[in-house]
The first five atom37 places (N, CA, C, CB, O) and aatype in JSON, in Angstrom:
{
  "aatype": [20, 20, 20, 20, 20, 20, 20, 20, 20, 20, 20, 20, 20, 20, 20, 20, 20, 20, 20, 20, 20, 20, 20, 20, 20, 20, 20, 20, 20, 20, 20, 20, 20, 20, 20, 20, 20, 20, 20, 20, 20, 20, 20, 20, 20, 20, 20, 20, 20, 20, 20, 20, 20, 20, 20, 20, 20, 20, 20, 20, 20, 20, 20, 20, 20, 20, 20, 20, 20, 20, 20, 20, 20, 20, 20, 20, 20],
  "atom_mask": [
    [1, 1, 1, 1, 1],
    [1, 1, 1, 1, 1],
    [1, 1, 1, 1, 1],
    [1, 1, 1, 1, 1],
    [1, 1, 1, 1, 1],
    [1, 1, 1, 1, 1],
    [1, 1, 1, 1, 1],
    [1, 1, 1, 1, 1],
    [1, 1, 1, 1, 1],
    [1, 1, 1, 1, 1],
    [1, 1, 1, 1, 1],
    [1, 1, 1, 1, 1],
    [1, 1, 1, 1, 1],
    [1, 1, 1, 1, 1],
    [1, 1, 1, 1, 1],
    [1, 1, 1, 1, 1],
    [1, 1, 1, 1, 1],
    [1, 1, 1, 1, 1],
    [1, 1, 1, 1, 1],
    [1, 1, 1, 1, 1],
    [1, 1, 1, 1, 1],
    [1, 1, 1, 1, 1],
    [1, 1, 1, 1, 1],
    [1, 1, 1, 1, 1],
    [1, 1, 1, 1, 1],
    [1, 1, 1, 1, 1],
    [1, 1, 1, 1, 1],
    [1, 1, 1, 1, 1],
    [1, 1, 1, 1, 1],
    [1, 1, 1, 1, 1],
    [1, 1, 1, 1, 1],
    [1, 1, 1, 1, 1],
    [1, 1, 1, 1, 1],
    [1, 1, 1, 1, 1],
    [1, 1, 1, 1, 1],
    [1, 1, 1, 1, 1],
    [1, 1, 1, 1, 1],
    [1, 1, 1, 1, 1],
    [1, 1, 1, 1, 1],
    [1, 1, 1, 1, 1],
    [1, 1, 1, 1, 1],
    [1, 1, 1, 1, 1],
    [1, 1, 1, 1, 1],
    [1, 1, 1, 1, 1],
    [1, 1, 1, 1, 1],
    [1, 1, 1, 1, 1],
    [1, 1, 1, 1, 1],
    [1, 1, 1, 1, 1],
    [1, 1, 1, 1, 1],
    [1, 1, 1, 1, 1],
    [1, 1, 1, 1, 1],
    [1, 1, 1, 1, 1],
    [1, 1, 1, 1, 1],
    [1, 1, 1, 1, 1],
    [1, 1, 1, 1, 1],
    [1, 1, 1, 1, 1],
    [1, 1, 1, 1, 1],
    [1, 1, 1, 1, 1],
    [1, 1, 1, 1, 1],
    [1, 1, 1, 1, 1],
    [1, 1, 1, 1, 1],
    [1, 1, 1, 1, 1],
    [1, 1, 1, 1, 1],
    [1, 1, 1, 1, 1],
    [1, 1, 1, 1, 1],
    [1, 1, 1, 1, 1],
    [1, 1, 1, 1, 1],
    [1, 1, 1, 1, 1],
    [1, 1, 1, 1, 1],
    [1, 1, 1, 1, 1],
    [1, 1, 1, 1, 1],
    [1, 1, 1, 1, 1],
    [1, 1, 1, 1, 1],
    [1, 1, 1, 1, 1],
    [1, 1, 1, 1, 1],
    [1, 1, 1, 1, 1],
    [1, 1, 1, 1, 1]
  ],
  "atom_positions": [
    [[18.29, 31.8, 1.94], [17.1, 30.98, 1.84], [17.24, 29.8, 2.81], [16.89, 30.49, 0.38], [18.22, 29.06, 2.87]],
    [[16.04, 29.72, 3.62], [16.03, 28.12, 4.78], [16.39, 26.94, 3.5], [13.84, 27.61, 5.8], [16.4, 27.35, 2.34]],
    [[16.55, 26.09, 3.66], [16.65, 24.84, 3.14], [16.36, 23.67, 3.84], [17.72, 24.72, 2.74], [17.22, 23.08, 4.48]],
    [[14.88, 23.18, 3.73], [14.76, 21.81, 4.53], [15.38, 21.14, 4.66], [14.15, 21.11, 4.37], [14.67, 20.15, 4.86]],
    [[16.79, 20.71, 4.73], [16.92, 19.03, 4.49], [17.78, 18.64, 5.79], [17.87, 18.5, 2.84], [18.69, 19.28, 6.31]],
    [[17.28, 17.54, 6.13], [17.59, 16.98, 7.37], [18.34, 15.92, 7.24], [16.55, 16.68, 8.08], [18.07, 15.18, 6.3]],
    [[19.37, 15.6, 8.07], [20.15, 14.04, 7.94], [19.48, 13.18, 8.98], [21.97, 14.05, 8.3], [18.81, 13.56, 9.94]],
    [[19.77, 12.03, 8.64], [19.45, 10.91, 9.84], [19.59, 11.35, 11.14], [20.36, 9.69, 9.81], [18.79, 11.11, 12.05]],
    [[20.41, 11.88, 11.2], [21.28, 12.67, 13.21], [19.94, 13.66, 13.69], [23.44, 14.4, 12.97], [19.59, 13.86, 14.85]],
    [[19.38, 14.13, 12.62], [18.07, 15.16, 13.41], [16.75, 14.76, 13.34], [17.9, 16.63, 12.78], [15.77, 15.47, 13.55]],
    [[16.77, 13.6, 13.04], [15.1, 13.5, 12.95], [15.09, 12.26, 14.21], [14.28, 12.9, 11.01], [15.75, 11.23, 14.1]],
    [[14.42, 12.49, 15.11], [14.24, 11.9, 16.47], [13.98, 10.29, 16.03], [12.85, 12.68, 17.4], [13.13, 9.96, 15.21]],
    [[14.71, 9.52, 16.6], [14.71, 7.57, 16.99], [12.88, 7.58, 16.71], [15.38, 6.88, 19.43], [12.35, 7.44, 15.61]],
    [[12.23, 7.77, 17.9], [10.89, 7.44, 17.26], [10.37, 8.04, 16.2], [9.98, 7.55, 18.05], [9.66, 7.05, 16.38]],
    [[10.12, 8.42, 15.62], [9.43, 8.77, 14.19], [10.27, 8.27, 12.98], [9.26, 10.43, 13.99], [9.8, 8.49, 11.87]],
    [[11.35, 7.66, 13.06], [11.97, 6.43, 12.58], [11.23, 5.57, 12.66], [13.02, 6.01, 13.12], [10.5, 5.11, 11.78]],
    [[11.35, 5.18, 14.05], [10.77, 4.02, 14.34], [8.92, 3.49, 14.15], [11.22, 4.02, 15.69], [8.39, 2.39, 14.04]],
    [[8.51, 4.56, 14.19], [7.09, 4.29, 14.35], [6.65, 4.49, 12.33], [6.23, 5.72, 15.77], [5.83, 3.81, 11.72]],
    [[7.52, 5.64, 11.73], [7.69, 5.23, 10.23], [7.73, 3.65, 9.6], [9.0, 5.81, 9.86], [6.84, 3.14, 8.92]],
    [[8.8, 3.11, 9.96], [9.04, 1.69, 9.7], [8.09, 0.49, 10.17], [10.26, 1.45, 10.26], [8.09, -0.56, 9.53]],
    [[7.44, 0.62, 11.08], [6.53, 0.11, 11.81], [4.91, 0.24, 10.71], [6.61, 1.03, 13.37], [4.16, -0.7, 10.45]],
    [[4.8, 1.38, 10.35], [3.77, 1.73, 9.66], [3.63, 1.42, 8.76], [3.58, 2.57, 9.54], [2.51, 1.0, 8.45]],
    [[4.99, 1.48, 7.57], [5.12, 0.65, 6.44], [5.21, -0.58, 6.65], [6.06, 0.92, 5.73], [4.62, -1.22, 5.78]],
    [[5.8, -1.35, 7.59], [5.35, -3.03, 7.58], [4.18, -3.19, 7.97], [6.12, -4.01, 8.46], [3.77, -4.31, 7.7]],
    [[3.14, -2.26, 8.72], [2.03, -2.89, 8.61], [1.08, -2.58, 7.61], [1.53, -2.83, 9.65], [-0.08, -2.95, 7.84]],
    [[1.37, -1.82, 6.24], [0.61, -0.83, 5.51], [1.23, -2.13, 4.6], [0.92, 1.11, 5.36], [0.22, -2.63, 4.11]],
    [[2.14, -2.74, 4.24], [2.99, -4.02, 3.51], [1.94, -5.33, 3.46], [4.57, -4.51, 4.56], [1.21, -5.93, 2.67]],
    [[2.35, -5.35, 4.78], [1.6, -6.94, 5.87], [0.43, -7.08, 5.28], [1.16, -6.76, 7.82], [0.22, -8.19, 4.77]],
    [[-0.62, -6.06, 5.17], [-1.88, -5.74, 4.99], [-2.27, -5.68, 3.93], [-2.19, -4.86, 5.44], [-3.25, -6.38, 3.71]],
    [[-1.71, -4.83, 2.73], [-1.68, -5.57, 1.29], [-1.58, -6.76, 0.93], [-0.88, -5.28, 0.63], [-2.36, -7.45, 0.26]],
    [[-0.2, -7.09, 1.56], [0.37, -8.76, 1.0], [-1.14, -9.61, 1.3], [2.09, -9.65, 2.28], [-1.9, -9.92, 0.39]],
    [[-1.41, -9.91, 2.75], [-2.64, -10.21, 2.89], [-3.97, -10.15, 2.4], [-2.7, -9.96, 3.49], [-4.84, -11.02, 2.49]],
    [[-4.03, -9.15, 1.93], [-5.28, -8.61, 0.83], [-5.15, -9.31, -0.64], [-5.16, -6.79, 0.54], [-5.83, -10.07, -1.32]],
    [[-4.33, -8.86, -0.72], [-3.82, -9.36, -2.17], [-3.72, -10.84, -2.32], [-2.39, -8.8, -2.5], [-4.03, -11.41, -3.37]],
    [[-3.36, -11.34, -1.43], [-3.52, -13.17, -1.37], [-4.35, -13.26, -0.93], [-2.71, -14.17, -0.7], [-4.78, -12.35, -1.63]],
    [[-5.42, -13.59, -0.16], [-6.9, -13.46, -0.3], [-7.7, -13.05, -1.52], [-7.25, -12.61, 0.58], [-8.81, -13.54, -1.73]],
    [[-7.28, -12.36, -2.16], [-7.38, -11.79, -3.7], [-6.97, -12.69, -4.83], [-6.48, -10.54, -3.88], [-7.55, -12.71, -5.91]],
    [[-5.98, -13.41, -4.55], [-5.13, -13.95, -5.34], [-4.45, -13.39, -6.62], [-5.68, -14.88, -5.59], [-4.38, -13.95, -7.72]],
    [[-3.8, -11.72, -6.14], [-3.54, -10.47, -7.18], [-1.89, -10.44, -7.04], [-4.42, -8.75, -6.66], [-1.33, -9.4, -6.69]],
    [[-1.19, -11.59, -7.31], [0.67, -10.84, -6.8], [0.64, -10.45, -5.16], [1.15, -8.84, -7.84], [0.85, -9.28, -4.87]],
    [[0.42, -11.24, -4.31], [0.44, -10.75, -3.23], [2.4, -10.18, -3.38], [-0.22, -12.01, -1.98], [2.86, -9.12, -2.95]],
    [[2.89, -10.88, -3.82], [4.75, -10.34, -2.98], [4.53, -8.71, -3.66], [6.95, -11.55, -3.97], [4.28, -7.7, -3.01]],
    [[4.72, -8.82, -5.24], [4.57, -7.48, -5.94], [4.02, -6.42, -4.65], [3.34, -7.63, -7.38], [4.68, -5.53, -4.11]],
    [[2.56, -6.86, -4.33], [1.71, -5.57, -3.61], [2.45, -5.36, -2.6], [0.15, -5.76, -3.08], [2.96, -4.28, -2.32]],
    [[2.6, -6.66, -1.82], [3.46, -6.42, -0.14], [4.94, -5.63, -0.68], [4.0, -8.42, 0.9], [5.21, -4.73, 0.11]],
    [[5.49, -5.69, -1.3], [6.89, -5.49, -1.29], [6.46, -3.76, -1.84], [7.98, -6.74, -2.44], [7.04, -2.83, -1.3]],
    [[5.85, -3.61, -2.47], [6.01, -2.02, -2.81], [4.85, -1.6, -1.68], [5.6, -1.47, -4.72], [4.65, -0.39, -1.55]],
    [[4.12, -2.46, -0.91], [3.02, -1.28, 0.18], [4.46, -1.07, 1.25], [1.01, -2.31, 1.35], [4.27, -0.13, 2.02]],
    [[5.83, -1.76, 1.43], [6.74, -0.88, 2.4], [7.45, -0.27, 1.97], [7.43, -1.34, 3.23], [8.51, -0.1, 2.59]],
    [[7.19, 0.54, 0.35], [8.72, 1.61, 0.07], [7.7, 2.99, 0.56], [9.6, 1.73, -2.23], [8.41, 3.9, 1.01]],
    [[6.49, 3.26, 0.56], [5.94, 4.33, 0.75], [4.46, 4.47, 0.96], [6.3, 4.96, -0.14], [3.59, 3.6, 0.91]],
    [[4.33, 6.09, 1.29], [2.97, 6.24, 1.8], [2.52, 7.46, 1.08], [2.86, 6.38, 3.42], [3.23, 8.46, 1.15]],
    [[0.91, 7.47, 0.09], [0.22, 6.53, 0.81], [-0.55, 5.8, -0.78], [-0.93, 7.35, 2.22], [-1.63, 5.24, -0.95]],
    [[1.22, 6.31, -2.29], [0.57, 5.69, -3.41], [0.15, 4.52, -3.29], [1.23, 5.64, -4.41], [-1.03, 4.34, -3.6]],
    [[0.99, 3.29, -2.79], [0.68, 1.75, -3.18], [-0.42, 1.82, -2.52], [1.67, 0.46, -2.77], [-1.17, 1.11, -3.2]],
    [[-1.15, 2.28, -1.44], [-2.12, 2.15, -0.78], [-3.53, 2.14, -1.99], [-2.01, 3.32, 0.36], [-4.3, 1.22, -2.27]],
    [[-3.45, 3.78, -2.6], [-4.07, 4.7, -3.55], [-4.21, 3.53, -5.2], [-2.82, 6.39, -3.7], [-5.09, 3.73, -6.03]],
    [[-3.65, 2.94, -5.27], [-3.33, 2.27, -6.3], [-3.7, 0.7, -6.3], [-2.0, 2.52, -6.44], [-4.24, 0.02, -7.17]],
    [[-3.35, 0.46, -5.4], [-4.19, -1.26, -5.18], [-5.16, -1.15, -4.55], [-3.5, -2.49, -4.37], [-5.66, -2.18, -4.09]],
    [[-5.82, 0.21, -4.29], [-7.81, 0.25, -3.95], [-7.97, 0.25, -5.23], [-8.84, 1.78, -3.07], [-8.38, -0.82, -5.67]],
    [[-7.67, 1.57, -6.49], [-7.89, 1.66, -7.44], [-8.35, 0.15, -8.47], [-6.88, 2.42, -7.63], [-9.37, -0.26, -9.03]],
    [[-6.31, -0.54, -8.25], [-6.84, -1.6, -9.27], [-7.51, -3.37, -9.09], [-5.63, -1.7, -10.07], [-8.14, -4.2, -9.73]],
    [[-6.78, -3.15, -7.65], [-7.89, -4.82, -7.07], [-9.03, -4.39, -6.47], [-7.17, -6.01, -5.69], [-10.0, -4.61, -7.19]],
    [[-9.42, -3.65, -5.05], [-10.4, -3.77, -4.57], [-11.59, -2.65, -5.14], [-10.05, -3.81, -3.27], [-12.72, -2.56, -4.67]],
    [[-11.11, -1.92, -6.11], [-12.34, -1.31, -6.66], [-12.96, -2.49, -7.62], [-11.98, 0.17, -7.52], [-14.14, -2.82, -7.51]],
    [[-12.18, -3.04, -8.47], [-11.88, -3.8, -9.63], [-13.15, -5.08, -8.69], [-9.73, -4.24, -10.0], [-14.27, -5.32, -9.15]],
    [[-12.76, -5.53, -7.75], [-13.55, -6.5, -7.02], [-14.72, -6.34, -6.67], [-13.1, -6.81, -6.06], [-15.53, -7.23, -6.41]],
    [[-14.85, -5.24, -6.64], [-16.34, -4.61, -5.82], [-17.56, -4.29, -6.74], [-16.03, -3.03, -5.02], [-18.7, -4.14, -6.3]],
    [[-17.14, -4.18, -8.36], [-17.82, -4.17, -9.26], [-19.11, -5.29, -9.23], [-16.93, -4.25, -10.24], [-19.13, -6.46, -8.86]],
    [[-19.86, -4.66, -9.64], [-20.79, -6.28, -9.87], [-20.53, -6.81, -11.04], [-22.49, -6.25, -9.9], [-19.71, -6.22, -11.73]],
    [[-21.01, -7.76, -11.43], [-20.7, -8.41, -12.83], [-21.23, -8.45, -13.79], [-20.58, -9.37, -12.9], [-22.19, -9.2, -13.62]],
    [[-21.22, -8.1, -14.74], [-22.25, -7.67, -16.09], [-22.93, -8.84, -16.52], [-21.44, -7.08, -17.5], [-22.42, -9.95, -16.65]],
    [[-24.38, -8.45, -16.77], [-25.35, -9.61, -16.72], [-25.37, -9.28, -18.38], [-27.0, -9.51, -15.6], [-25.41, -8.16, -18.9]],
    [[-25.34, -10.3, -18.92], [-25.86, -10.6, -20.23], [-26.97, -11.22, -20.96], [-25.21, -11.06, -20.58], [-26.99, -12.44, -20.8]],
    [[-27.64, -10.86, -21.5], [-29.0, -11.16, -22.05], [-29.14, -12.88, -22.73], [-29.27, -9.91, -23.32], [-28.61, -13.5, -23.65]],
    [[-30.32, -13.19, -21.52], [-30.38, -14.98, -22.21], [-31.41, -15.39, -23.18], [-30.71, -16.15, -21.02], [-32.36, -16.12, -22.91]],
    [[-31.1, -14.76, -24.57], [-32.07, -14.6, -25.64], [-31.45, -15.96, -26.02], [-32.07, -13.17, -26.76], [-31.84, -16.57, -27.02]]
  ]
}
């Protein structure tokens, strides 16, 4: 049976590099959002650079959907 698994030694310098690059700016860009938000910006920034593309999937879900709502009007009886 093939077996995917690759060590550090075979996966080419750039796609390292342009990986790491992607998560600090997929990070950067939360943190930023999120403080503009005023939602835990470190929390969001620090988990938008362990991966791609839940934290992304997950802080649309719970801040900027959450934001985009309109606001429930209540009756002025």
């Amino acid at each position: 049976m093939n077996d995917l698994h690759y060590s550090l030694n075979e996966i080419p310098l750039i796609w390292l590099i342009l990986i790491a690059i992607f998560l600090l700016l997929q990070g950067t860009w939360i943190f930023k959002d999120a403080r503009r938000r005023g939602r835990f910006p470190w929390l969001w920034g620090l988990w938008g650079i362990t991966g791609f593309p839940t934290p992304l999937i997950v802080y649309w879900f719970i801040v900027v959907r959450v934001d985009r709502k309109p606001p429930k009007q209540t009756s002025g009886k």
